[in-house]
N, CA, C and O atoms as CSV, one atom per row, in Angstrom:
chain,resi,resn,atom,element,x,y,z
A,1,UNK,N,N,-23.517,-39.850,-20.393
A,1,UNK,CA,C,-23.157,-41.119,-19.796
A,1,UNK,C,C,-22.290,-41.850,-20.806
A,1,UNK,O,O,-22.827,-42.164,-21.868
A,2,UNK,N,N,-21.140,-42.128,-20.626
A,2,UNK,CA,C,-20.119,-42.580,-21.191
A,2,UNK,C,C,-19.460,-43.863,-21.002
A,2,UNK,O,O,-18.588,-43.995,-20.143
A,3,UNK,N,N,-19.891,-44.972,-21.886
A,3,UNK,CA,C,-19.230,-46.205,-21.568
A,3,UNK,C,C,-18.110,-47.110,-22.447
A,3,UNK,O,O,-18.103,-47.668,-23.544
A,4,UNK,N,N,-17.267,-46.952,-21.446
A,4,UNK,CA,C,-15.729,-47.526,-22.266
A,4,UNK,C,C,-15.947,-48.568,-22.874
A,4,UNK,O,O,-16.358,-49.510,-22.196
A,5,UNK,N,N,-15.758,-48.768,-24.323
A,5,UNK,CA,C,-15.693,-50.517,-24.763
A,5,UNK,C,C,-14.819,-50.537,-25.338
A,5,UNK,O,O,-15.040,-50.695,-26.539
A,6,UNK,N,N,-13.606,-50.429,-25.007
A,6,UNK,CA,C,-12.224,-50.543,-25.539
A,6,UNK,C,C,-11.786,-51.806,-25.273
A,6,UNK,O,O,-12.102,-52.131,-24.128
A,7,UNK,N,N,-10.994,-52.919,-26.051
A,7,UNK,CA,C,-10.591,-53.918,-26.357
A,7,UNK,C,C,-10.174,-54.619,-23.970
A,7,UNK,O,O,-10.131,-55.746,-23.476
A,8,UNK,N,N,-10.040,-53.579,-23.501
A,8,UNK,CA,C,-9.356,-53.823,-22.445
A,8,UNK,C,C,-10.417,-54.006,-21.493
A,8,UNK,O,O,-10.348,-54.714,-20.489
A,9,UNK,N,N,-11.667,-53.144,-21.969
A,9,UNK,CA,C,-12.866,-53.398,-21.015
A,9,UNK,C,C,-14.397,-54.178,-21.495
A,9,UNK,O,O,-15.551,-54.014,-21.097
A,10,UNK,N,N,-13.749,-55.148,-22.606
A,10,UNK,CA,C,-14.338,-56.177,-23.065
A,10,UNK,C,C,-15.123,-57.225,-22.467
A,10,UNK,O,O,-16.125,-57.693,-23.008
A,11,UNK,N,N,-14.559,-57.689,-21.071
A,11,UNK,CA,C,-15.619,-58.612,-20.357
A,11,UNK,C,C,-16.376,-57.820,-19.120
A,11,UNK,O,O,-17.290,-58.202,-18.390
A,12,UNK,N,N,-15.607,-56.494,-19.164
A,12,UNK,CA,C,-17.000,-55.854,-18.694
A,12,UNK,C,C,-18.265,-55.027,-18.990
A,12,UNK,O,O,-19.015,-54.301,-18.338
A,13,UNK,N,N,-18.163,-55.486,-20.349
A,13,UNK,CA,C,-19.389,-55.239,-21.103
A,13,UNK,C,C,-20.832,-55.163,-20.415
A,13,UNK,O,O,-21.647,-54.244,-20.330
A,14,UNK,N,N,-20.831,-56.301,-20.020
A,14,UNK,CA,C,-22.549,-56.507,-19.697
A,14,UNK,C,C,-23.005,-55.613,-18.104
A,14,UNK,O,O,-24.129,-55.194,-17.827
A,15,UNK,N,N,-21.578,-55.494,-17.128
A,15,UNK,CA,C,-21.978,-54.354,-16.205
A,15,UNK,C,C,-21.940,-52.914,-17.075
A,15,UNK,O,O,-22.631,-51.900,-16.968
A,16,UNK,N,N,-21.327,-53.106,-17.577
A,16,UNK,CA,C,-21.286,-51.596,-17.954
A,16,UNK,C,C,-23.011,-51.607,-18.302
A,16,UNK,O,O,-23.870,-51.129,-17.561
A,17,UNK,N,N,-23.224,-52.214,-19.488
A,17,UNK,CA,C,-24.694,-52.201,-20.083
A,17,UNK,C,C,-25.396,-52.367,-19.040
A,17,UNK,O,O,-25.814,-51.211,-18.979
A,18,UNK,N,N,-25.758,-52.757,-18.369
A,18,UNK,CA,C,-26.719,-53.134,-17.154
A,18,UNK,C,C,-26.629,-51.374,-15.980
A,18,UNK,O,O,-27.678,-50.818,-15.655
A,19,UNK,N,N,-25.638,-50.973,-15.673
A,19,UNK,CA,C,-25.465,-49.746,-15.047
A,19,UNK,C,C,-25.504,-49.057,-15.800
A,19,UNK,O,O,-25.599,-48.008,-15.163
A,20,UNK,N,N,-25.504,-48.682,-17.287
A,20,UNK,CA,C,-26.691,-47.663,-17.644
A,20,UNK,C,C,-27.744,-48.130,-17.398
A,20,UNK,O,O,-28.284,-47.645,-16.404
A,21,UNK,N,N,-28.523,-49.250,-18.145
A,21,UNK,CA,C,-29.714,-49.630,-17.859
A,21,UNK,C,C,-30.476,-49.312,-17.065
A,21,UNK,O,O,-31.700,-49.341,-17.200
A,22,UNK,N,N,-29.741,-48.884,-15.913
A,22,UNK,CA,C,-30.043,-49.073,-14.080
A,22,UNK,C,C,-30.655,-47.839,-14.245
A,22,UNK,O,O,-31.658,-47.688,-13.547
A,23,UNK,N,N,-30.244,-46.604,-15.206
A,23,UNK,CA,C,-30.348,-45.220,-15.089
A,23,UNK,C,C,-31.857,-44.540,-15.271
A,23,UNK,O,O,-32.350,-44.508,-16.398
A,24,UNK,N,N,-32.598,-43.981,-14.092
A,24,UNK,CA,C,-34.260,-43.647,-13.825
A,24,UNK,C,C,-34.801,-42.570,-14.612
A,24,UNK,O,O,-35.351,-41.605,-14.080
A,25,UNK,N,N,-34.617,-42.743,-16.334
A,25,UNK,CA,C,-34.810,-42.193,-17.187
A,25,UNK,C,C,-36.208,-41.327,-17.042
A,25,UNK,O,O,-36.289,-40.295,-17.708
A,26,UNK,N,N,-37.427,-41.750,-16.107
A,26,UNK,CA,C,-38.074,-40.815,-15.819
A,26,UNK,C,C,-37.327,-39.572,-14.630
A,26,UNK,O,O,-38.019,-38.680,-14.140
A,27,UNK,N,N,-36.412,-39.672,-14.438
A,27,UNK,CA,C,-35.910,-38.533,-13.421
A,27,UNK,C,C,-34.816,-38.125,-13.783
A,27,UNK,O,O,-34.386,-37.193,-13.103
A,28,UNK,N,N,-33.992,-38.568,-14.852
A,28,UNK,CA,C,-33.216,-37.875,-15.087
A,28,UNK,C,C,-32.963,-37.608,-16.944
A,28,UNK,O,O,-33.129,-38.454,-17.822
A,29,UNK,N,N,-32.561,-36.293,-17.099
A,29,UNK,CA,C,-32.273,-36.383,-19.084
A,29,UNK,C,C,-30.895,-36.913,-19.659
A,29,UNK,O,O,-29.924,-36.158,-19.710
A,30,UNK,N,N,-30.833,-38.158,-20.070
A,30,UNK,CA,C,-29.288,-38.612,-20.287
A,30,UNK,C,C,-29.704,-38.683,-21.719
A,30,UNK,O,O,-30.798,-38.632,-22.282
A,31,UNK,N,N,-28.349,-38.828,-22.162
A,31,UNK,CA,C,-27.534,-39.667,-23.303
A,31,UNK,C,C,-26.798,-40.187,-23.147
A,31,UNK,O,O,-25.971,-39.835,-22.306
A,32,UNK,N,N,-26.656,-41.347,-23.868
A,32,UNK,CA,C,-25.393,-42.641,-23.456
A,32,UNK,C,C,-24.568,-42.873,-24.631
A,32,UNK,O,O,-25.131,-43.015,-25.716
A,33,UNK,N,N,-23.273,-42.928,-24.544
A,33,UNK,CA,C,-22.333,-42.904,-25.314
A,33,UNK,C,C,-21.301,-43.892,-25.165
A,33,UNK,O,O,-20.846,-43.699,-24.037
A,34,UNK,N,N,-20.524,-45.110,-25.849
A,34,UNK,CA,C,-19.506,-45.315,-26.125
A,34,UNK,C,C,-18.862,-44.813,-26.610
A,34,UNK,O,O,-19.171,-43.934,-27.414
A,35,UNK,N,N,-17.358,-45.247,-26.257
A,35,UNK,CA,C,-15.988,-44.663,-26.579
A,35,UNK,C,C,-15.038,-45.639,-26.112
A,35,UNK,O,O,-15.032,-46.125,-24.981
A,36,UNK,N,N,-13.892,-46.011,-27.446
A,36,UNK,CA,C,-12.453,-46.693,-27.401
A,36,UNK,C,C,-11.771,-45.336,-27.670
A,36,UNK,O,O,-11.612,-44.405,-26.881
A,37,UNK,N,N,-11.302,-45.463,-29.322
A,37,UNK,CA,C,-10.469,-43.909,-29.563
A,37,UNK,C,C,-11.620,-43.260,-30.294
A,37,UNK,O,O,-11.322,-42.344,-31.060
A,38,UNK,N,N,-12.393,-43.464,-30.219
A,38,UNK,CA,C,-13.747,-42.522,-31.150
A,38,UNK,C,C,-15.281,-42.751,-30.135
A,38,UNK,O,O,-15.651,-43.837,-29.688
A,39,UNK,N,N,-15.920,-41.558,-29.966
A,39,UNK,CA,C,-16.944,-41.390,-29.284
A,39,UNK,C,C,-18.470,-42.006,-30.303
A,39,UNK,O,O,-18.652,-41.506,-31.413
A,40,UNK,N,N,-19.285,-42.913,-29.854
A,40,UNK,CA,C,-20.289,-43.021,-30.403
A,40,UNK,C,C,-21.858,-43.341,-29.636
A,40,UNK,O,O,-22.063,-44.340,-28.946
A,41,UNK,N,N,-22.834,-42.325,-29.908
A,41,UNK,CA,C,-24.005,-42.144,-29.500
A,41,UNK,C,C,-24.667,-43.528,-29.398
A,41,UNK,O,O,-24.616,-44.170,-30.447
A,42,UNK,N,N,-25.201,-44.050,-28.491
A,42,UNK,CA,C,-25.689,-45.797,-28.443
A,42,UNK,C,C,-27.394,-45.215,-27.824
A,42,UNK,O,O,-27.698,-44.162,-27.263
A,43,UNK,N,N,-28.263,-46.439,-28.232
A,43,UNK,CA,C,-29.146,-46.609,-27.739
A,43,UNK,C,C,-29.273,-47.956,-26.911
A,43,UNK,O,O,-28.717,-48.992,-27.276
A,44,UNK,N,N,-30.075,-47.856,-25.729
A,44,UNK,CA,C,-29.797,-48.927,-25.104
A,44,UNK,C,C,-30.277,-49.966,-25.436
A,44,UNK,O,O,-29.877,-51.126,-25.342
A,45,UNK,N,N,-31.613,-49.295,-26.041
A,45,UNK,CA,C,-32.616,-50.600,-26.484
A,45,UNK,C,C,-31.699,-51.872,-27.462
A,45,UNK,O,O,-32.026,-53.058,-27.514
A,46,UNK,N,N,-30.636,-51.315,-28.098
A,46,UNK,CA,C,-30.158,-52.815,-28.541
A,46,UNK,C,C,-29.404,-53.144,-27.622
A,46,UNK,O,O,-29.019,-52.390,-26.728
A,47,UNK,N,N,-29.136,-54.241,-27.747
A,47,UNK,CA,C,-28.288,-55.074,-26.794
A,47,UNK,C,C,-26.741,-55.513,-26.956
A,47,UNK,O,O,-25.998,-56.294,-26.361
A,48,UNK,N,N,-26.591,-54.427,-28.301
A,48,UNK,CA,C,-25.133,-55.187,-28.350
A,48,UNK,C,C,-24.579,-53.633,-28.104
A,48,UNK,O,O,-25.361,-52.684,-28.155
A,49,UNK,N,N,-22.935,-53.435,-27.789
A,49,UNK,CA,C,-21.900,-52.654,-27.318
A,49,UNK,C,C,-20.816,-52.835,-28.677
A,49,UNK,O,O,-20.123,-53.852,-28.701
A,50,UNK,N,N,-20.701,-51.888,-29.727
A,50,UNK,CA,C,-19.390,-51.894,-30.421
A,50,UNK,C,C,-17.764,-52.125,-29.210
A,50,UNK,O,O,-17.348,-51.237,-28.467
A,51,UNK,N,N,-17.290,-53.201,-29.316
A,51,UNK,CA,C,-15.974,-53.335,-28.391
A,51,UNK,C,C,-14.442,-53.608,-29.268
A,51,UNK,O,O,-14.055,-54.217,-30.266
A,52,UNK,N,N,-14.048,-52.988,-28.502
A,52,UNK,CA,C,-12.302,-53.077,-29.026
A,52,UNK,C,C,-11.681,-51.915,-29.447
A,52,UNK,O,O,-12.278,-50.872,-29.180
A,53,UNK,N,N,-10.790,-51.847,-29.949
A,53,UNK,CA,C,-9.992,-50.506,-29.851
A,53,UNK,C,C,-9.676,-50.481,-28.403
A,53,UNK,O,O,-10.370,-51.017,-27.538
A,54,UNK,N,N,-8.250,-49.624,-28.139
A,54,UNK,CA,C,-7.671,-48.534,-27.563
A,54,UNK,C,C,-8.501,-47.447,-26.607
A,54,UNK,O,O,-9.645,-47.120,-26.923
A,55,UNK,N,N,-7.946,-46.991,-25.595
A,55,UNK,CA,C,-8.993,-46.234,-24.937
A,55,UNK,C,C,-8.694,-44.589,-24.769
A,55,UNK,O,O,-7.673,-44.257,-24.166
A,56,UNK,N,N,-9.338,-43.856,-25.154
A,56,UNK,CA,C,-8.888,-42.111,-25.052
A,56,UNK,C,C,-9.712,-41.638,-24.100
A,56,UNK,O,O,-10.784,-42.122,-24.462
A,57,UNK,N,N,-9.919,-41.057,-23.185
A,57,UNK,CA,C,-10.578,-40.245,-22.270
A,57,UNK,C,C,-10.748,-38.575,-23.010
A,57,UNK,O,O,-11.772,-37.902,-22.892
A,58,UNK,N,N,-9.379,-38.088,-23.843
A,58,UNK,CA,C,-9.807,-36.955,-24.251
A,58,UNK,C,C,-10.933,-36.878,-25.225
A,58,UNK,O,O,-11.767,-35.988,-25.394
A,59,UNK,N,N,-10.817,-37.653,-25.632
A,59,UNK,CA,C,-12.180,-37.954,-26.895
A,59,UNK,C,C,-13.636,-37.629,-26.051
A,59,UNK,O,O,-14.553,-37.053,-26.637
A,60,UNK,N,N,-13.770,-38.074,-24.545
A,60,UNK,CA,C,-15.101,-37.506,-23.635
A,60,UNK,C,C,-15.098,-35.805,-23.849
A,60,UNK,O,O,-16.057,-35.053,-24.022
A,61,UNK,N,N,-13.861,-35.550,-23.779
A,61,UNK,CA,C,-13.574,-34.290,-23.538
A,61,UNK,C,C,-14.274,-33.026,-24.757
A,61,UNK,O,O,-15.007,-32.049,-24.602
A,62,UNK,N,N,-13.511,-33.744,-26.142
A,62,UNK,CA,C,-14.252,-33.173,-27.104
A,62,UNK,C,C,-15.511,-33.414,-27.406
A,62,UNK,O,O,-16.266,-32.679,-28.043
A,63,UNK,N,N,-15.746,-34.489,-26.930
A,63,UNK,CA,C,-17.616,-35.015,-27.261
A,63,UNK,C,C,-17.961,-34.042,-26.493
A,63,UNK,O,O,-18.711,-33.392,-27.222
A,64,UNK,N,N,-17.915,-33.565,-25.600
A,64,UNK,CA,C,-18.760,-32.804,-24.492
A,64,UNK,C,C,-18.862,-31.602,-25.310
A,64,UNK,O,O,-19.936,-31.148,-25.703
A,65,UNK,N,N,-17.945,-31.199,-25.508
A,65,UNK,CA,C,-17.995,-29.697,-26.416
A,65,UNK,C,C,-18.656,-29.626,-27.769
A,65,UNK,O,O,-19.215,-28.661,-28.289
A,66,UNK,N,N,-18.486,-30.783,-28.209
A,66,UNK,CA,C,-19.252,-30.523,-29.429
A,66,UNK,C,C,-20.293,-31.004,-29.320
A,66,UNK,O,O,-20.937,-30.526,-30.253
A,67,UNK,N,N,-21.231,-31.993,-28.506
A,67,UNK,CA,C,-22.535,-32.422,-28.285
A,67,UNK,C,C,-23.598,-31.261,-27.930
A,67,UNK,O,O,-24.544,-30.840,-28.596
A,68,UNK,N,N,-23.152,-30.910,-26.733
A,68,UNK,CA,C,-23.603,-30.235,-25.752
A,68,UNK,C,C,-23.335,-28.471,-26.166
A,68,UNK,O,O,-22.242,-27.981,-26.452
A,69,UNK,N,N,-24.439,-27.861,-26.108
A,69,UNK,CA,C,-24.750,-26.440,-25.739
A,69,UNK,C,C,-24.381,-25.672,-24.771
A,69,UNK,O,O,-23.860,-24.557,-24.787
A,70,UNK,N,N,-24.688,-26.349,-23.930
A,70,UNK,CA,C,-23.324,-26.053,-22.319
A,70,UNK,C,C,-22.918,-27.333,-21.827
A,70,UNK,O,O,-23.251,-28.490,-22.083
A,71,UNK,N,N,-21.643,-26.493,-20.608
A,71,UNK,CA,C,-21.172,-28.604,-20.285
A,71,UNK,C,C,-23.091,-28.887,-18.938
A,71,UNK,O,O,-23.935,-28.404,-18.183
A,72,UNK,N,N,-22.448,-30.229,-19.776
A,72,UNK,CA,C,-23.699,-30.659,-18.753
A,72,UNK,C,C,-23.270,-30.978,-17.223
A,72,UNK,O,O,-22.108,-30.998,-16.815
A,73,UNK,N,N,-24.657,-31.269,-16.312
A,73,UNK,CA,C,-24.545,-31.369,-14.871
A,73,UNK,C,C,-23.826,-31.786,-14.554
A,73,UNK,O,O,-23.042,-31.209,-13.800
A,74,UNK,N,N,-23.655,-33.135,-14.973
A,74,UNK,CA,C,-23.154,-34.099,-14.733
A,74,UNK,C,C,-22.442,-35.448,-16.065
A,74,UNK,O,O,-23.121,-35.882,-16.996
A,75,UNK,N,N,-20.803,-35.902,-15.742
A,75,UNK,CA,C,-20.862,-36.454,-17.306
A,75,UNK,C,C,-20.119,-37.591,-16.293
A,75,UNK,O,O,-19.203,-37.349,-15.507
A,76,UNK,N,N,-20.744,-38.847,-16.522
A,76,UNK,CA,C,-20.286,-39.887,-16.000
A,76,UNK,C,C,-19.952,-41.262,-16.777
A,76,UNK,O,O,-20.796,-41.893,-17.414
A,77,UNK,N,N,-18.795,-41.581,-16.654
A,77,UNK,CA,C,-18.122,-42.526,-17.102
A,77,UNK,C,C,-17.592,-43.687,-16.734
A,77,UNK,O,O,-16.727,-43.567,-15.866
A,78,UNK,N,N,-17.815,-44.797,-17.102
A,78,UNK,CA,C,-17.982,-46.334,-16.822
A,78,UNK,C,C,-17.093,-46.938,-17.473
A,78,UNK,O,O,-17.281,-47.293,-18.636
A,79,UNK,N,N,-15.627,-47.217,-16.618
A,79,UNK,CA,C,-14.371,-47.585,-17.322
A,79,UNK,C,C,-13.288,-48.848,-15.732
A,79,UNK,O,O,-13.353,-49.103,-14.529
A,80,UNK,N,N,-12.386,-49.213,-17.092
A,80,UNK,CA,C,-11.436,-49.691,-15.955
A,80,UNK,C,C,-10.546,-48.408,-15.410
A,80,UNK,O,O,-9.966,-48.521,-14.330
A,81,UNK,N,N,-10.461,-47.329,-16.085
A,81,UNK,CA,C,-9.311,-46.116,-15.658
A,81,UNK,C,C,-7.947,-46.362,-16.450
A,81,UNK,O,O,-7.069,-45.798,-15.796
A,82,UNK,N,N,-7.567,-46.779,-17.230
A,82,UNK,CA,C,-6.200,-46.765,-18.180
A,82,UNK,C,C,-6.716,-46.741,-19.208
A,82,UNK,O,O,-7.410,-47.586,-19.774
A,83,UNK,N,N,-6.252,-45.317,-19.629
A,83,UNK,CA,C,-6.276,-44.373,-21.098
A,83,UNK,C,C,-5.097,-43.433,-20.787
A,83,UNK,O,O,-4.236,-43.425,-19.907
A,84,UNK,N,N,-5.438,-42.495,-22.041
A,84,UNK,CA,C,-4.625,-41.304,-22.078
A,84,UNK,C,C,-5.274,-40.226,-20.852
A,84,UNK,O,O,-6.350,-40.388,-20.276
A,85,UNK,N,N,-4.327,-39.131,-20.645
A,85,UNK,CA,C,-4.887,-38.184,-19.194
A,85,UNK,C,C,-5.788,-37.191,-20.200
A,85,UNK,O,O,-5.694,-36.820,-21.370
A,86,UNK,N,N,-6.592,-37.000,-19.232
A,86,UNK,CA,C,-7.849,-35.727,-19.716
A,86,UNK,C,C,-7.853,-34.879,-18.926
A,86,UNK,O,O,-7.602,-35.288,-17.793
A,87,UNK,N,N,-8.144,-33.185,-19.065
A,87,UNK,CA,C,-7.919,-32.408,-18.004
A,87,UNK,C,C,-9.290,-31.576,-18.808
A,87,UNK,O,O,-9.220,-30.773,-19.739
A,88,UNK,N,N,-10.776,-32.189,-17.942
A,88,UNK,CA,C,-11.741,-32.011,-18.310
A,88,UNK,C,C,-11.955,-30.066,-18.133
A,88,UNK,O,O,-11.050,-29.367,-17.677
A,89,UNK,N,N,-13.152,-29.568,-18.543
A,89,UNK,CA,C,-12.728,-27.908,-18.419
A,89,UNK,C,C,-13.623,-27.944,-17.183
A,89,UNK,O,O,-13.392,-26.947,-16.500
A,90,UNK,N,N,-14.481,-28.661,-16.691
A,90,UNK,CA,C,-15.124,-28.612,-15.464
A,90,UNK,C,C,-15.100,-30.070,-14.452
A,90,UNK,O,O,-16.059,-30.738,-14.068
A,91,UNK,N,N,-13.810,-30.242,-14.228
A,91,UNK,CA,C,-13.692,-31.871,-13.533
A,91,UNK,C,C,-14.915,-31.974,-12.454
A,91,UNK,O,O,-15.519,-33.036,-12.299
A,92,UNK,N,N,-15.201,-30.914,-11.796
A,92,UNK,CA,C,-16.034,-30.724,-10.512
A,92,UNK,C,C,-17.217,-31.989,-11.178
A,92,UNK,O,O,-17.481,-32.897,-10.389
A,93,UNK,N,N,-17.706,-32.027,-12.181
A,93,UNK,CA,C,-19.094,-32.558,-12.719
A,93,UNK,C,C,-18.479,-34.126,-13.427
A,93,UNK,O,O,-18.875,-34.702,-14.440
A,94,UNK,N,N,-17.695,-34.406,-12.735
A,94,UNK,CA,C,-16.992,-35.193,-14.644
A,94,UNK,C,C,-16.961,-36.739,-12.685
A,94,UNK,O,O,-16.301,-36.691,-11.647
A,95,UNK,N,N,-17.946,-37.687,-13.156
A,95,UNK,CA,C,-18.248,-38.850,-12.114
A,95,UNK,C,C,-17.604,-40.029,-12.492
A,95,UNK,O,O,-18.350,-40.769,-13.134
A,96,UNK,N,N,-16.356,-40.506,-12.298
A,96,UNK,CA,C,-16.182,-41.590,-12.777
A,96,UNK,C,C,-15.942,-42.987,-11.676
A,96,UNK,O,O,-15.340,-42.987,-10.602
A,97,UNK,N,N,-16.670,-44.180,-12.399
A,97,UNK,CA,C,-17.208,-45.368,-12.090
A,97,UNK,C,C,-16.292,-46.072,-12.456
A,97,UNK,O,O,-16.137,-46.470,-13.610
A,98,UNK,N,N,-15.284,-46.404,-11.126
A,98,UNK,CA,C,-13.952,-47.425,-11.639
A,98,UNK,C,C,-14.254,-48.723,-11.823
A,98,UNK,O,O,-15.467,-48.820,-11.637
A,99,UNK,N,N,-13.811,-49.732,-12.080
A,99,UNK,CA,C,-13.771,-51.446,-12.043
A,99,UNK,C,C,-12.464,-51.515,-11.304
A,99,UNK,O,O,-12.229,-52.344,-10.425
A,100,UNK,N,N,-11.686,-50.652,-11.691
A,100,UNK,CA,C,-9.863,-50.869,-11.150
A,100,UNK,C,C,-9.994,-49.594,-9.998
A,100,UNK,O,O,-10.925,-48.816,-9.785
A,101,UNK,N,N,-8.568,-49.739,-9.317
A,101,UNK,CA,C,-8.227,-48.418,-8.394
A,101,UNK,C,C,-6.950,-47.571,-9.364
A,101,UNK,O,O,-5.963,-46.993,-8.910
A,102,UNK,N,N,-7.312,-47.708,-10.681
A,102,UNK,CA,C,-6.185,-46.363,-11.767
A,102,UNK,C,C,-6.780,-45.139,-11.877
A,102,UNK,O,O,-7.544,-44.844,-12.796
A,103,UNK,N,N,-6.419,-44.301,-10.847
A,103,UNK,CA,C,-7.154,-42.847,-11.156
A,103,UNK,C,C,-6.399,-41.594,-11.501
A,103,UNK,O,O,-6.540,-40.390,-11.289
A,104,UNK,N,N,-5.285,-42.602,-12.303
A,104,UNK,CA,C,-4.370,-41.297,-12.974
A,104,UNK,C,C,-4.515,-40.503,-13.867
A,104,UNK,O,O,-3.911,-39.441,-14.019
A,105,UNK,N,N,-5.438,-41.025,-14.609
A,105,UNK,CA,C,-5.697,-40.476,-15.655
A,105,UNK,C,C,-6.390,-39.200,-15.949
A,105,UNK,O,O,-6.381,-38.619,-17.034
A,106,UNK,N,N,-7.006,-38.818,-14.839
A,106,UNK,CA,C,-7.806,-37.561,-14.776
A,106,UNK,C,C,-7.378,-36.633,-13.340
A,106,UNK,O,O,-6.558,-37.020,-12.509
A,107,UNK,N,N,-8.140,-35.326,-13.274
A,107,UNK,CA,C,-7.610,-34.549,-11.874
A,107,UNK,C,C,-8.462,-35.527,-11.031
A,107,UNK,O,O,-9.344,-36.289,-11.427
A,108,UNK,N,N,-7.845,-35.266,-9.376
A,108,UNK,CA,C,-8.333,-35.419,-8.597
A,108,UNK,C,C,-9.663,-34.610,-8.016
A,108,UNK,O,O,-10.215,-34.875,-6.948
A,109,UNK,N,N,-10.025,-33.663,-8.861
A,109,UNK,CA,C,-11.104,-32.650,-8.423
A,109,UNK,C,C,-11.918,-33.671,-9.078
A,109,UNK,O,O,-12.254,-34.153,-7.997
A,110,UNK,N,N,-12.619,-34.530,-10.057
A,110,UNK,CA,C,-13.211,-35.279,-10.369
A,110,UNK,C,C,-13.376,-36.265,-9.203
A,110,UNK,O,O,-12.589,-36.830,-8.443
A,111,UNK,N,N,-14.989,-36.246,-9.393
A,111,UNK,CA,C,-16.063,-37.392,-8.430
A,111,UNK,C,C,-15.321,-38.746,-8.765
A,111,UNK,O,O,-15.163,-39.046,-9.948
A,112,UNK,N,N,-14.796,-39.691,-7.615
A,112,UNK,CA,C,-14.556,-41.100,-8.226
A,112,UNK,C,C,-15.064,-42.128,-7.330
A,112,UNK,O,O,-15.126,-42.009,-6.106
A,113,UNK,N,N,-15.535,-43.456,-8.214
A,113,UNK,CA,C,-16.209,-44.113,-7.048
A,113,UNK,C,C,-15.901,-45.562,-7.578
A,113,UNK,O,O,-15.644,-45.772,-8.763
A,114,UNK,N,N,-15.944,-46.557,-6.612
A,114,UNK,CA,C,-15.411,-48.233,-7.344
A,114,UNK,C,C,-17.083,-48.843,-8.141
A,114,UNK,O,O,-17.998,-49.241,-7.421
A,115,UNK,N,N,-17.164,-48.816,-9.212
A,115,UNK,CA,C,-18.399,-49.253,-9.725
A,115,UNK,C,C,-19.167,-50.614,-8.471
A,115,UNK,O,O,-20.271,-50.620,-7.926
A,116,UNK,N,N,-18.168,-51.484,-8.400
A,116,UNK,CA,C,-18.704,-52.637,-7.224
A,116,UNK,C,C,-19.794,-51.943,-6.342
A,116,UNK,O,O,-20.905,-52.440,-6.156
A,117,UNK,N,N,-19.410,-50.837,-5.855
A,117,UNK,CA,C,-20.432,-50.477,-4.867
A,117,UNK,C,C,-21.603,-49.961,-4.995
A,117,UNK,O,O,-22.222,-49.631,-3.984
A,118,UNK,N,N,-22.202,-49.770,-6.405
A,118,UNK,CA,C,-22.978,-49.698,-6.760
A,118,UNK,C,C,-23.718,-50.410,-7.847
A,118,UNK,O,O,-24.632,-49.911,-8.503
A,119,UNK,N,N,-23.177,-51.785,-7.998
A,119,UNK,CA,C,-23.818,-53.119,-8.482
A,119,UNK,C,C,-24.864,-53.579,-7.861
A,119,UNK,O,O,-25.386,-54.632,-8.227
């Protein structure tokens, strides 16, 4: 679970934090991660979000590979959608949670959905 805090998705901090939050940690096995241009492992229990910097999507790309043992089920990401393009190695699994309608940045074989509708 991947949440953008790049300088651009700064006042949407507290949805972002709150939609992980939301996540039914007895039913499912996550890890939650920020990322501007560098990926970093977060716990939710604090309450604050490192924000600013620039935004990379490939940086999900290499986190996945080097975190993970295999790609996982599912890798979902909580952004406005303007970064650099990523051409994930399994888009089929790769869920992303817009604020904006910019979905250039990744294939269209990737899950996409307007975060609003699930506030």
């Amino acid at each position: 679970f991947y949440l953008d805090t790049s300088g651009s998705c700064h006042s949407y901090a507290q949805r972002f934090y709150d939609a992980a939050k939301s996540v039914p940690l007895d039913k499912f096995d996550v890890r939650f991660f920020c990322f501007s241009t560098y990926v970093h492992e977060i716990d939710l229990k604090q309450s604050r979000l490192p924000m600013g910097g620039g935004t990379s999507f490939r940086i999900i790309a290499e986190s996945v590979e080097k975190e993970f043992d295999r790609h996982p089920d599912g890798v979902f990401i909580i952004t406005d959608g303007y970064g650099d393009n990523v051409v994930p190695k399994i888009p089929e699994k790769w869920f992303w949670f817009l604020t904006t309608s910019c979905d250039t940045c990744f294939p269209k074989t990737c899950k996409k959905f307007l975060l609003t509708n699930y506030e």
